[in-house]
DSSP file (Angstrom, degrees, kcal/mol; ACC not computed):
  #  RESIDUE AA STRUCTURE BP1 BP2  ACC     N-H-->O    O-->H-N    N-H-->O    O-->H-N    TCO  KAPPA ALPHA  PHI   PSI    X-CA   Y-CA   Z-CA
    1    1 A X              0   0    0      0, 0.0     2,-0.1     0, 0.0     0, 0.0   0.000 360.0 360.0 360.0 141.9  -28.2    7.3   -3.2
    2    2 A X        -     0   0    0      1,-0.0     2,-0.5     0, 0.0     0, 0.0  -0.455 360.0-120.7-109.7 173.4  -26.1    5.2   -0.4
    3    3 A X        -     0   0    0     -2,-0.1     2,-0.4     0, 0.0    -1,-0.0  -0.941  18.5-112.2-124.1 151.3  -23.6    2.8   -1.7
    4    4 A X        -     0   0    0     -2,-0.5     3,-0.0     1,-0.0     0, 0.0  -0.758  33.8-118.4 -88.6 127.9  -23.4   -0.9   -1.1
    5    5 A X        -     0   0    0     -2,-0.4     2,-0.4     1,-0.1    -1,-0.0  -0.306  31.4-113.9 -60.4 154.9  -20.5   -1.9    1.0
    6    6 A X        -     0   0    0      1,-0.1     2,-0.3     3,-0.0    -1,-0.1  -0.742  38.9-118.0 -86.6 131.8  -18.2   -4.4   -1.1
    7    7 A X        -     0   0    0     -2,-0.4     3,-0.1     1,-0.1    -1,-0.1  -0.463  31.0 -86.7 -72.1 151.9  -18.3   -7.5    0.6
    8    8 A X        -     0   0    0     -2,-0.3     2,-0.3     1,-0.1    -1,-0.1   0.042  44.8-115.0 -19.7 129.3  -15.3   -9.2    2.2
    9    9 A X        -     0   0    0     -3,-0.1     2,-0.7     1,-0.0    -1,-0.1  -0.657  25.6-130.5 -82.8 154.3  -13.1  -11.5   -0.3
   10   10 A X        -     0   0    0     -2,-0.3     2,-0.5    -3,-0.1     5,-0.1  -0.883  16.8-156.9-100.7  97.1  -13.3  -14.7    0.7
   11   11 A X        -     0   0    0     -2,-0.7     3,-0.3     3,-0.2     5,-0.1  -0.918   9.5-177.0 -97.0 118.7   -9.5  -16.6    1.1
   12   12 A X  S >  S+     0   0    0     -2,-0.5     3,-0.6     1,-0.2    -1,-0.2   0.834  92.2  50.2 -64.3 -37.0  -10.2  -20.3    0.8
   13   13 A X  T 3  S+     0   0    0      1,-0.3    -1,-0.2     2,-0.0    -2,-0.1   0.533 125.0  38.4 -87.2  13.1   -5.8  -20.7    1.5
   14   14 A X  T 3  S+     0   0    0     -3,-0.3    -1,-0.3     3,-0.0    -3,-0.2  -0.105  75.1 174.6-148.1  76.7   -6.8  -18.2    4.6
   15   15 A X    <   -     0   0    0     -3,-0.6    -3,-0.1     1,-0.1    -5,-0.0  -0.116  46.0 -86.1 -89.0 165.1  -10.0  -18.8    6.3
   16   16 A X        -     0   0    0     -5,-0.1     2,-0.5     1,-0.1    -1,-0.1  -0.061  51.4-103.1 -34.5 138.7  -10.9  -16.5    9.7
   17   17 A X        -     0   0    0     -3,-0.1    -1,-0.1     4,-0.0    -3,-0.0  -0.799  35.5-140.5 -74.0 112.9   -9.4  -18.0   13.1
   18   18 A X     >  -     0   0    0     -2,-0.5     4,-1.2     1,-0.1    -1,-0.0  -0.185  31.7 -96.6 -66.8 171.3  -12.2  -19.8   15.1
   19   19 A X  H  > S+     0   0    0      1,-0.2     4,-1.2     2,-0.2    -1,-0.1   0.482 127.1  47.3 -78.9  -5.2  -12.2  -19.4   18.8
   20   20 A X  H  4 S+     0   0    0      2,-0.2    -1,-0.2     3,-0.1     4,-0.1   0.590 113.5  50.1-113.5  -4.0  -10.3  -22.8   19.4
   21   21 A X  H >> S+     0   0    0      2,-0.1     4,-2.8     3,-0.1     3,-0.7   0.808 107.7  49.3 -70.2 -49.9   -7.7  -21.8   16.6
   22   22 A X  H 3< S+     0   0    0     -4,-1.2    -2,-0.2     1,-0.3    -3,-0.1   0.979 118.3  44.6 -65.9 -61.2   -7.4  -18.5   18.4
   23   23 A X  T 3< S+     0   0    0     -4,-1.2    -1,-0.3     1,-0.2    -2,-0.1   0.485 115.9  44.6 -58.4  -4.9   -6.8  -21.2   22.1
   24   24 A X  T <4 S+     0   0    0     -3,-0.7    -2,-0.2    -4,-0.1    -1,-0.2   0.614  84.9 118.8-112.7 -10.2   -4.6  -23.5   20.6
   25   25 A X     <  -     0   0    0     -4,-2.8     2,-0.4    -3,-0.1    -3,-0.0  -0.148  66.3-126.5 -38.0 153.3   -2.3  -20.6   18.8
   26   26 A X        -     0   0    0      2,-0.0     2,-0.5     3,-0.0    -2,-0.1  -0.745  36.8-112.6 -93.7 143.0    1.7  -20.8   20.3
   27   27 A X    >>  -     0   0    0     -2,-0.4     3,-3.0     1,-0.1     4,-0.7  -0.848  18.8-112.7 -93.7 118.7    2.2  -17.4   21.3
   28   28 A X  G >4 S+     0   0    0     -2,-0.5     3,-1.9     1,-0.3    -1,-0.1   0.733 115.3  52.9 -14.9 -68.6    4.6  -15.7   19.3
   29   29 A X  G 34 S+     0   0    0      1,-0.2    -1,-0.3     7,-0.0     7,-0.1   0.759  99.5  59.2 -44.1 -37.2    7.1  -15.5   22.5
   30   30 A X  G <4 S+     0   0    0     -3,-3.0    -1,-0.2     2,-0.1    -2,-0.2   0.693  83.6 106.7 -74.4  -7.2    7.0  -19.2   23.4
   31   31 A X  S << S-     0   0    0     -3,-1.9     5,-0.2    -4,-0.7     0, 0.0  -0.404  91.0 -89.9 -54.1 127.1    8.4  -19.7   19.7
   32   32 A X    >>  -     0   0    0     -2,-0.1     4,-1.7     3,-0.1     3,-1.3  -0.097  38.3-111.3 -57.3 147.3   12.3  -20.8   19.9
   33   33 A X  H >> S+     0   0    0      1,-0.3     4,-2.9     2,-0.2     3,-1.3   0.903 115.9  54.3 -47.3 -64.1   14.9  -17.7   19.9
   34   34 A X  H 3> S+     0   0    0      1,-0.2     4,-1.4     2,-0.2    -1,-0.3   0.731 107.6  44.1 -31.3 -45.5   16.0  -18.8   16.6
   35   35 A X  H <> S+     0   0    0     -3,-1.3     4,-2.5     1,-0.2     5,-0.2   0.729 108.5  58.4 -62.7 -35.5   12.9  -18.9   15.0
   36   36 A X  H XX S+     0   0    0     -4,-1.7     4,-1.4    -3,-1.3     3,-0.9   0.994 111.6  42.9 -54.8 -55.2   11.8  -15.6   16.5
   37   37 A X  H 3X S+     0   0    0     -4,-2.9     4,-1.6     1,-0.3    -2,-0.2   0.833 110.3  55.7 -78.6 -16.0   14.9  -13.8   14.9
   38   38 A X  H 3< S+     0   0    0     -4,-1.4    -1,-0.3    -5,-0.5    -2,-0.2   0.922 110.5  42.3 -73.9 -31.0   14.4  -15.5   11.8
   39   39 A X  H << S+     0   0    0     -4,-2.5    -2,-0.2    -3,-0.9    -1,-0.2   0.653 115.0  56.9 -84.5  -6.2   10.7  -14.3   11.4
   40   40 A X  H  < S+     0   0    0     -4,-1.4    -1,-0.1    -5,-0.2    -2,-0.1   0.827  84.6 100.5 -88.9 -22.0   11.8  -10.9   12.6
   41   41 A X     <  -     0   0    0     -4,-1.6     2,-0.2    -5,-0.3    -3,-0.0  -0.203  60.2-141.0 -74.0 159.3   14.2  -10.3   10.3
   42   42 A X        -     0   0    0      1,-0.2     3,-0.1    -2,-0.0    -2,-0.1  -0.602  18.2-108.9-115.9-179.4   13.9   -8.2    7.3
   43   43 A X        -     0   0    0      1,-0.3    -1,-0.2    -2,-0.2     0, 0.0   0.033  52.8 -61.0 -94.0-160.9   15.0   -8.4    4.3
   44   44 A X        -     0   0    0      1,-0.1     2,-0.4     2,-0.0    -1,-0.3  -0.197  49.3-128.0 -54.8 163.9   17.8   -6.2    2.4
   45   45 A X        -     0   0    0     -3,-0.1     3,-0.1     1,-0.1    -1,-0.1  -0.935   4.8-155.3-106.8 132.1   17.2   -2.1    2.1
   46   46 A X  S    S+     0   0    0     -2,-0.4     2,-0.3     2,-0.0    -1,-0.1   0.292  86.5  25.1-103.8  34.5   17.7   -1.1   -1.1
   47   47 A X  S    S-     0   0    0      3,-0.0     2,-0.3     0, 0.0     3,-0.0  -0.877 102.9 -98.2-162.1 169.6   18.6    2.7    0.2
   48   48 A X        -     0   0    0     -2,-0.3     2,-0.1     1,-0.1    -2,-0.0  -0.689  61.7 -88.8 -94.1 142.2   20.0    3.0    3.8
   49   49 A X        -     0   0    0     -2,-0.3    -1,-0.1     1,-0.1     2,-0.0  -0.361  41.5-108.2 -89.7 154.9   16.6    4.0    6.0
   50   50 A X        -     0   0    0      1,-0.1     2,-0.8    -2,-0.1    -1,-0.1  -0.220  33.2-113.2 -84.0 151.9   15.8    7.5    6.5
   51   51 A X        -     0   0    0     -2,-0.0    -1,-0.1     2,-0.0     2,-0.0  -0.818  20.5-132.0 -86.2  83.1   16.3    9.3   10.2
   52   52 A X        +     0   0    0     -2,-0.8     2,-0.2     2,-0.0    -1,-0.0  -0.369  43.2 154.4 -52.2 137.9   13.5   10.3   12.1
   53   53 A X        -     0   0    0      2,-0.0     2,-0.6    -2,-0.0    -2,-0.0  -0.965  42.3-120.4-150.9 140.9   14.1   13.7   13.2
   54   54 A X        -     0   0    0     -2,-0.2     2,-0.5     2,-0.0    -2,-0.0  -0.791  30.6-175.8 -98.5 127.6   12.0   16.8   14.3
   55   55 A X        -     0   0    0     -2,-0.6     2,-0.3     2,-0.0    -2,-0.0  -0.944  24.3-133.7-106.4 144.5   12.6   20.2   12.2
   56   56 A X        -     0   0    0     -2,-0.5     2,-0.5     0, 0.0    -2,-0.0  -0.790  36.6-172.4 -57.1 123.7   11.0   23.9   12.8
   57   57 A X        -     0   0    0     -2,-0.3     5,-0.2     3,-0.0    -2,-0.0  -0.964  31.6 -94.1-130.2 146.5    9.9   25.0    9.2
   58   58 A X     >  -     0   0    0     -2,-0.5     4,-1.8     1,-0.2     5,-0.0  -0.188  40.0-124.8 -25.0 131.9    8.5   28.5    7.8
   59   59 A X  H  > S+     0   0    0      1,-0.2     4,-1.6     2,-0.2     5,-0.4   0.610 108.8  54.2 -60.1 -27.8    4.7   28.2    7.9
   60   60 A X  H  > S+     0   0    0      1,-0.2     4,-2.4     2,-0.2    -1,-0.2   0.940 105.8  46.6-100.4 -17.7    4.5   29.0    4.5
   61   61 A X  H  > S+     0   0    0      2,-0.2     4,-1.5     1,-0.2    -2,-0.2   0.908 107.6  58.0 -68.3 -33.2    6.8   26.2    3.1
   62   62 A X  H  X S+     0   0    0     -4,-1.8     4,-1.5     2,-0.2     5,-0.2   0.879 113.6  40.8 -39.8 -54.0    5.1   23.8    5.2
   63   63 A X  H  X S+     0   0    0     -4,-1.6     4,-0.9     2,-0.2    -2,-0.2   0.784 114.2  55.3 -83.9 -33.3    1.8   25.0    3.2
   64   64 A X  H  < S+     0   0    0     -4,-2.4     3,-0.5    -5,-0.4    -2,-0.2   0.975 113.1  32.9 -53.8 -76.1    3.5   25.1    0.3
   65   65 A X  H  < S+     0   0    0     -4,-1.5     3,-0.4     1,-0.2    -2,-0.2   0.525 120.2  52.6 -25.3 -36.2    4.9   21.5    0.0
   66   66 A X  H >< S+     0   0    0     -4,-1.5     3,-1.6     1,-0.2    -1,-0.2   0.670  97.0  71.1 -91.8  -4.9    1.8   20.0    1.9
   67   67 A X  T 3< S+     0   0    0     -4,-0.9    -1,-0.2    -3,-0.5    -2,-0.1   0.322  94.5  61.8 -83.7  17.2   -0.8   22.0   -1.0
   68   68 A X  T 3  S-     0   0    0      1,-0.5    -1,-0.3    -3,-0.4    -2,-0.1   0.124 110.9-109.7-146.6  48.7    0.3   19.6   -3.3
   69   69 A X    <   -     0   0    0     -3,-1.6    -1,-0.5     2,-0.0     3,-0.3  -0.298  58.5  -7.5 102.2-163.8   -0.6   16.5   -2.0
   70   70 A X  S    S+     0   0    0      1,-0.2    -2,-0.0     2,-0.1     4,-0.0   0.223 111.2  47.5 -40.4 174.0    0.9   13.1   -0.3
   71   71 A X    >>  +     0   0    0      1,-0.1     4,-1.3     2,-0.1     3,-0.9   0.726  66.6 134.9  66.5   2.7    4.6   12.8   -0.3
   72   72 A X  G >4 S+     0   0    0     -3,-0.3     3,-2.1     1,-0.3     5,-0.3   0.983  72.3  47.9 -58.6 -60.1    5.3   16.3    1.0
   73   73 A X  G 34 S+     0   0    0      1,-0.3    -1,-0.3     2,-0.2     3,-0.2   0.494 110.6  47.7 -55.3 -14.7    7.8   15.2    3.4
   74   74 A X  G <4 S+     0   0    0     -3,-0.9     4,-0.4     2,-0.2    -1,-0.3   0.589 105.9  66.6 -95.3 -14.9    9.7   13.1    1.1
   75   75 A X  S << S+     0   0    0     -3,-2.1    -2,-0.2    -4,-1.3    -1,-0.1   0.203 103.0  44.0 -66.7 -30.5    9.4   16.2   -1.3
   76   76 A X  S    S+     0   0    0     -3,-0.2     4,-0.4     2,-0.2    -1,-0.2   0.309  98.1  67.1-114.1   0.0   11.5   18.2    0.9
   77   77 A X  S  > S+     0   0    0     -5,-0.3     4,-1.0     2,-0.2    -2,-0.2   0.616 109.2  42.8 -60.6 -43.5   13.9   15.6    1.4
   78   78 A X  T  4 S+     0   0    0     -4,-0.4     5,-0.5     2,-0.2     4,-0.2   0.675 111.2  56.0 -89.7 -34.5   14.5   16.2   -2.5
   79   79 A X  T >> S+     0   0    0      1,-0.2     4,-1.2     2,-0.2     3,-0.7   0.913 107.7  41.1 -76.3 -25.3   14.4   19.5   -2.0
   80   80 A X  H 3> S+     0   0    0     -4,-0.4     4,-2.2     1,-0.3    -2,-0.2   0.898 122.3  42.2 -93.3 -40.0   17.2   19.8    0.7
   81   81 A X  H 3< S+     0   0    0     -4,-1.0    -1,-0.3     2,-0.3    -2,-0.2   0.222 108.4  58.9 -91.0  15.5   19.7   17.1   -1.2
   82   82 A X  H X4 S+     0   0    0     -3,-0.7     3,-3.2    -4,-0.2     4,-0.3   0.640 112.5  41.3-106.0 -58.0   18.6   19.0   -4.6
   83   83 A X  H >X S+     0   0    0     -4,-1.2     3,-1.8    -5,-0.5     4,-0.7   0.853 110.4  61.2 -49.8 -54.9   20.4   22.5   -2.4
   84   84 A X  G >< S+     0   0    0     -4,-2.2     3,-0.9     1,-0.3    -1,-0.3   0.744  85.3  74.0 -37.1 -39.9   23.4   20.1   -1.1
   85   85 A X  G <4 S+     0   0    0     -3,-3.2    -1,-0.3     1,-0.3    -2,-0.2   0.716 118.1  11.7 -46.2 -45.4   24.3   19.6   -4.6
   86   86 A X  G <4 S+     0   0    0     -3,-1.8    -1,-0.3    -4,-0.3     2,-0.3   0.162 115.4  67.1-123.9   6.7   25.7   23.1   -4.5
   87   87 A X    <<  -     0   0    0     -3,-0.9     2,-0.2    -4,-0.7    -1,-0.0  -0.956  68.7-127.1-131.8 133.6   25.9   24.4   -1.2
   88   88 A X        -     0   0    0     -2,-0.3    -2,-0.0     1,-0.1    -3,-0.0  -0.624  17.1-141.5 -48.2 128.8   27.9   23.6    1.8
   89   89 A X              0   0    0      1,-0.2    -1,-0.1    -2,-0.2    -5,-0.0   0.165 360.0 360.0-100.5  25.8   25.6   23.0    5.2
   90   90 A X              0   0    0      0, 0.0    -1,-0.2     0, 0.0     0, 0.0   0.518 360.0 360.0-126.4 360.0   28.3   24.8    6.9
């Protein structure tokens, strides 16, 4: 038994770009500098954003933390600030 794809929802307040929508667009760049930075900007953080960084970890904590689904990485995140609580990292 196949499945039937679900069709597309339909947005009347956002139809599909035609090809002379698509030639008359203003290109994001030609937009005035204010405007740019106003559409760029984001809003507040409500936690200060996390650091990409690369760590080496034990093969088996890796498998450990990833065997129980999404979220692993944030998961050890908890796990290292759970260990700060009560340890010095020097």
């Amino acid at each position: 038994m196949t499945k039937k794809p679900k069709p597309e929802p339909i947005d009347s307040e956002n139809p599909e770009w035609t090809t002379q929508d698509i030639k008359t667009a203003t290109p994001f760049s030609s937009l005035p500098a204010t405007l740019q930075t106003k559409l760029r900007r984001r809003g507040p953080q409500k936690t200060p954003p996390k650091v990409s960084t690369t760590i080496r970890l034990s093969p088996d904590v890796v498998q450990a933390f990833r065997a129980a689904g999404d979220g692993w990485q944030t998961r050890i995140d908890a796990a290292l600030k759970d260990w700060l609580r009560t340890h010095s990292p020097v």
